[in-house]
C-alpha positions in Angstrom: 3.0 59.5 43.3 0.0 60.7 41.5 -3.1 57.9 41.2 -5.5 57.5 38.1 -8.5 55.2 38.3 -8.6 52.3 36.9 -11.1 52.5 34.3 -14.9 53.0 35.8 -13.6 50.5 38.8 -12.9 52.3 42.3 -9.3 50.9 42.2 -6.7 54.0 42.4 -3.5 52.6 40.5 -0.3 55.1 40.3 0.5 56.9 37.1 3.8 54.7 37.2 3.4 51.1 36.7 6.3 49.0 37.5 7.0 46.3 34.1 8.7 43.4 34.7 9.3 41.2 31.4 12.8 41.7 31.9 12.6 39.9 35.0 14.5 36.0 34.5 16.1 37.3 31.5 18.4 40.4 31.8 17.3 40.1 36.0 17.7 38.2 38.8 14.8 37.4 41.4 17.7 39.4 43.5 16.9 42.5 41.1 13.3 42.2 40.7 13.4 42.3 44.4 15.2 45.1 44.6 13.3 47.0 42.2 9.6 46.2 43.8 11.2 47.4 47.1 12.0 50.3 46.0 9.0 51.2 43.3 6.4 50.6 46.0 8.6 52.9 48.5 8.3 55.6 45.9 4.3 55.1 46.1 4.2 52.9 42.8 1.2 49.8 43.6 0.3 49.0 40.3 2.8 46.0 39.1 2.0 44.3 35.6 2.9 40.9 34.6 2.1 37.8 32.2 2.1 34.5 32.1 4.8 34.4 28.8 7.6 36.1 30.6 10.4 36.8 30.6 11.1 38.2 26.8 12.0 37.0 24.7 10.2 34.1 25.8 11.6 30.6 25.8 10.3 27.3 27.0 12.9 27.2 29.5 12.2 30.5 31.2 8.3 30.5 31.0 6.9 32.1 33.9 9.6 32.7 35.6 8.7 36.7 36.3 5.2 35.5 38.2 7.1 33.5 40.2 9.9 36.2 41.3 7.0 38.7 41.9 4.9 35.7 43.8 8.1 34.9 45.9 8.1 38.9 46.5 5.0 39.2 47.6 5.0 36.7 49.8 8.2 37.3 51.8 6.8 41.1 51.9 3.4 39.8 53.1 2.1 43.6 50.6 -0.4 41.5 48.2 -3.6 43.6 49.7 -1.4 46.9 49.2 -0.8 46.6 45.6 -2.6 46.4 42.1 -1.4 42.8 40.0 -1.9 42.6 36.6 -1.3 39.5 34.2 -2.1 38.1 30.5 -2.7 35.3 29.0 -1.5 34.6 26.1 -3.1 34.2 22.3 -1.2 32.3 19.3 1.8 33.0 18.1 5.4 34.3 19.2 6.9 31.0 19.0 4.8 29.8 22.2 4.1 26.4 20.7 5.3 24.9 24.4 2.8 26.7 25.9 -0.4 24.5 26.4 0.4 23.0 22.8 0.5 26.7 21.6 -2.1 28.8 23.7 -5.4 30.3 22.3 -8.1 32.5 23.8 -10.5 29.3 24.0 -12.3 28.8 27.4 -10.2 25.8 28.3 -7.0 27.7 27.8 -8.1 30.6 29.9 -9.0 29.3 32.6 -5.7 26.6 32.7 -3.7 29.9 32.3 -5.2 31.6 34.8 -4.8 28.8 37.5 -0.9 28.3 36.6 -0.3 32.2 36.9 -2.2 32.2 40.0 -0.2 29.5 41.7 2.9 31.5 40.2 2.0 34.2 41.7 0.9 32.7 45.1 -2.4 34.5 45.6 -6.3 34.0 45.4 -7.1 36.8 42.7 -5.3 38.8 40.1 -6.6 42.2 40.0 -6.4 42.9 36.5 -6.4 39.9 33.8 -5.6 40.4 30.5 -5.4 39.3 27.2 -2.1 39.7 25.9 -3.0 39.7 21.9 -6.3 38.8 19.8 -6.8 35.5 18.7 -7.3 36.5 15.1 -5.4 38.3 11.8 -5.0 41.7 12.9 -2.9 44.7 12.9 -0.1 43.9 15.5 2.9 46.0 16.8 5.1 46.5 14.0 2.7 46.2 11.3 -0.4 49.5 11.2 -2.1 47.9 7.3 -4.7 45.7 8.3 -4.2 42.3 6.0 -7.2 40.2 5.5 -6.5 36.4 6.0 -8.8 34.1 4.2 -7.9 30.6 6.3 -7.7 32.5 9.8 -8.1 30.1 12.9 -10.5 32.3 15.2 -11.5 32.1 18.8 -14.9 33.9 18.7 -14.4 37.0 21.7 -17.7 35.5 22.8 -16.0 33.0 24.0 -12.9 34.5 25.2 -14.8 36.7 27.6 -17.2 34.0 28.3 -14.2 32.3 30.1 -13.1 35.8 31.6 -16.6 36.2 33.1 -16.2 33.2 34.4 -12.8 33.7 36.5 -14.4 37.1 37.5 -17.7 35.4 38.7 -15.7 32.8 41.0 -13.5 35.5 42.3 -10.5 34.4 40.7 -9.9 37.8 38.5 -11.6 41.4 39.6 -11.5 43.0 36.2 -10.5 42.3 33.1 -8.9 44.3 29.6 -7.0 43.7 26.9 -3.5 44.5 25.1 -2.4 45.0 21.2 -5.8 45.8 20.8 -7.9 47.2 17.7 -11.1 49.4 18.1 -12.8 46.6 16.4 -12.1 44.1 18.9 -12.4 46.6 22.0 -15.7 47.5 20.5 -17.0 43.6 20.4 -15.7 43.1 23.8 -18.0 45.9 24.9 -20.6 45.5 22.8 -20.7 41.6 23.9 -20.5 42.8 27.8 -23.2 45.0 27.6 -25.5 42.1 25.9 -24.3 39.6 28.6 -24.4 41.6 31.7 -20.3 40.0 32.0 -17.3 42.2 33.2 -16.4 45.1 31.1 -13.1 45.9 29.5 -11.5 48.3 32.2 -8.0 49.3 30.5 -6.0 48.7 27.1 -2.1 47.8 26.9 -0.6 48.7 23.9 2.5 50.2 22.6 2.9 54.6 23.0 5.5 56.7 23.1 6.9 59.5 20.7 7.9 57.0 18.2 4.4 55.6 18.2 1.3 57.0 18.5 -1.3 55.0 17.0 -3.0 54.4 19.9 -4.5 58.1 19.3 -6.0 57.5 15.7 -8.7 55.4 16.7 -8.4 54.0 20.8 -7.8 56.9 22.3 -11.7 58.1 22.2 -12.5 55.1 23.4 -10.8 55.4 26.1 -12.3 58.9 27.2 -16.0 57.8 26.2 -15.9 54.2 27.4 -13.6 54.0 30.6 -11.0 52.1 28.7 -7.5 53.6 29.8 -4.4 53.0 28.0 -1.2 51.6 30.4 1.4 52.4 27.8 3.6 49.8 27.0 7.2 50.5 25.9 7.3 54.4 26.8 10.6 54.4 25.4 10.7 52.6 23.0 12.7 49.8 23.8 15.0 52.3 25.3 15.7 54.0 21.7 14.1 57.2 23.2 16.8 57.9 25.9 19.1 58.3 22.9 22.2 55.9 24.3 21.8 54.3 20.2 22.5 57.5 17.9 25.1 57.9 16.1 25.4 54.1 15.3 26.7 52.9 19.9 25.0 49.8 20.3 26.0 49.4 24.3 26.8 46.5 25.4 24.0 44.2 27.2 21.2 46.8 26.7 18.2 45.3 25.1 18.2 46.6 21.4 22.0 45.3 21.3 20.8 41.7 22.6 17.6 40.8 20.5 16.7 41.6 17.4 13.0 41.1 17.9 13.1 44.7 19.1 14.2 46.0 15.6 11.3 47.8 14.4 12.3 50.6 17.1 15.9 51.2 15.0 15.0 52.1 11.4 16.8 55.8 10.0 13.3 57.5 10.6 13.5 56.1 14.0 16.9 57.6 14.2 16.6 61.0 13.2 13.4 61.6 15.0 15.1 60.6 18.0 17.7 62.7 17.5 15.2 65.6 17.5 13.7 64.6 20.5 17.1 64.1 22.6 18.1 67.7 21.4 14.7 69.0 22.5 15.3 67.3 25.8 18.9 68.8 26.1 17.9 72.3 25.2 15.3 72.5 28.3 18.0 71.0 30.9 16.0 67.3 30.6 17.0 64.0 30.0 15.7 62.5 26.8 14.1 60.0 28.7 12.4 62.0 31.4 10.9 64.3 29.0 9.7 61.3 27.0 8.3 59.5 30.1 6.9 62.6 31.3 4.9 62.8 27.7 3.4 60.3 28.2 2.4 60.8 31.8 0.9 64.0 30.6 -1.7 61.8 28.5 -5.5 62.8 29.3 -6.2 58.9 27.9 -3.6 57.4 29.9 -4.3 55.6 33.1 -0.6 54.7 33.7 2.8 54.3 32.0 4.3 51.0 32.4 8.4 51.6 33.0 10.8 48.8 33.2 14.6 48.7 34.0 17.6 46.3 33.6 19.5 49.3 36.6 18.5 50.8 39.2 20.0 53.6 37.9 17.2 53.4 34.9 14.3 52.9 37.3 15.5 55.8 39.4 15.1 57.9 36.5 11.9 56.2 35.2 10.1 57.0 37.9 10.8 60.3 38.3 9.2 61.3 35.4 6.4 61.6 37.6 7.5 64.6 39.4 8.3 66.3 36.1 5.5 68.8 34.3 6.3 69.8 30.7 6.0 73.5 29.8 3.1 74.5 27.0 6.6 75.2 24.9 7.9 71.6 25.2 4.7 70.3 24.3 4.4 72.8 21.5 7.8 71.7 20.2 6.9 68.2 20.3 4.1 68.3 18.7 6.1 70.2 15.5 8.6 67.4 16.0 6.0 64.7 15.4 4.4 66.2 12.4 7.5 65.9 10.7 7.8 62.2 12.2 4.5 61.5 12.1 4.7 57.4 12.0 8.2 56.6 11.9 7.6 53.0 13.6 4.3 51.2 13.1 
């Protein structure tokens, strides 16, 4: 397994990050035990979490995926081997039973950070993130930024006030963010370097074929400030592997279960798909490989963050690492994607 470093820290995390939002939901702690077992057997010590899984998030499975990964990691006795990441969680997506509906204030922060930690049975979390921005802002699924007159704001001043402090007690080693704008990465860095507090290490937002907006204006950041992307959603939502064209909606797959996942399923969506399945066919690949393997090939990416329902699916998820795409692949995608340039937000 190949490592990348973790922004300017001296933690080595592998280019494969096990997900686990599925984990409570679609999984059992039986499967999210069999898939850790096997993802750090394949050399895989970088495991993201967050305090609002599984999703879709409910009341009555809150934090459920810390826990299985806590009850892992303490039966396997591996916490020192590994790389943890959690989020906690900003307004909005229904979380109104969290804390009252959570914010990025300090008191929030540092309540969440406790409750993951006890979830997760450890002293530190390696990576602590904030999951979304406390403010109106481009999110995933929407790219026009839409001014809002009567927003409710957390300053970031204080957000990362609270981060610093976590950090400063020994609670969190580093910290970064996810659904991110360059505006907000740039005040978090801007107000780091005033304050002497932690800086932003990595950024978790959405990439794959379907979409690449993390290029247009993070992905320089993340070359000239340390600020890595961990790609979120590789595939899509699994739309990439191509199991949904020609109108098959399998039974218990993700897309078929919850419409939250939607914006992935559009006719743009669909035919560019198509293109890159047949792409992936005519070079003897699976669409999902050559996909995963994409990303991996990312100069601005520290790792790709793969989850799985099978074992089957993880199998093949991680083994994208092993797989280098020709100059003519990447040629052909890149003639694909200026046809399909933004076909999901």
């Amino acid at each position: 397994m190949r490592m990348r470093k973790l922004g300017h820290t001296d933690i080595d995390v592998s280019l494969i990050c096990l997900g686990t939002m599925t984990w409570g939901e679609q999984n059992s702690e039986q499967d999210a035990f069999e898939q850790l077992d096997y993802a750090v057997d394949a050399g895989i010590n970088f495991i993201d979490a967050a305090e609002m899984y599984p999703v879709p998030p409910r009341a009555e499975t809150q934090g459920r995926t810390e826990s299985y990964l806590g009850n892992w990691l303490a039966r396997r006795g591996r916490r020192d081997d590994l790389v943890i990441a959690s989020k906690v969680a900003g307004p909005g997506n229904g979380l109104s039973y969290l804390r009252g509906g959570p914010r990025l204030t300090r008191e929030h922060i540092l309540e969440a950070c406790e409750s993951s930690l006890e979830r997760l049975q450890t002293d530190y979390i390696d990576l602590y993130q904030v999951h979304w921005p406390d403010r109106s802002t481009n999110f995933f699924g929407q790219l026009g930024y839409q001014r809002n007159p009567s927003e409710s704001m957390t300053p970031i001043e204080e957000t990362l006030g609270a981060l610093n402090e976590l950090v400063t007690e020994g609670k969190v080693r580093h910290v970064g963010l996810s659904n991110e704008t360059p505006w907000g990465t740039m005040e978090y860095l801007r107000l780091s370097r005033e304050n002497n507090w932690p800086r932003v290490v990595s950024i978790q937002n959405p990439y794959n074929l379907l979409n690449r907006s993390f290029e247009a204006g993070l992905a320089e950041f993340a070359h000239r400030e340390g600020t890595g992307l961990l790609a979120y959603s590789p595939l899509a939502f699994g739309m990439l592997t191509g199991k949904y064209l020609g109108g098959k909606w399998p039974e218990k797959a993700r897309l078929t279960l919850y419409e939250r996942f939607s914006r992935y399923t559009g006719d743009r969506a669909a035919d560019a798909t198509r293109a890159y399945a047949e792409l992936a066919h005519q070079h003897g690949l699976s669409p999902a490989q050559m996909a995963l393997a994409w990303v991996n090939s990312r100069e601005f990416v520290t790792s790709n963050i793969v989850g799985a329902t099978s074992m089957d699916q993880l199998k093949e998820n991680i083994g994208s690492a092993d797989i280098t795409l020709s100059a003519d692949i990447v040629s052909a995608i890149e003639a694909i994607h200026d046809e399909f340039t933004y076909p999901c937000p």
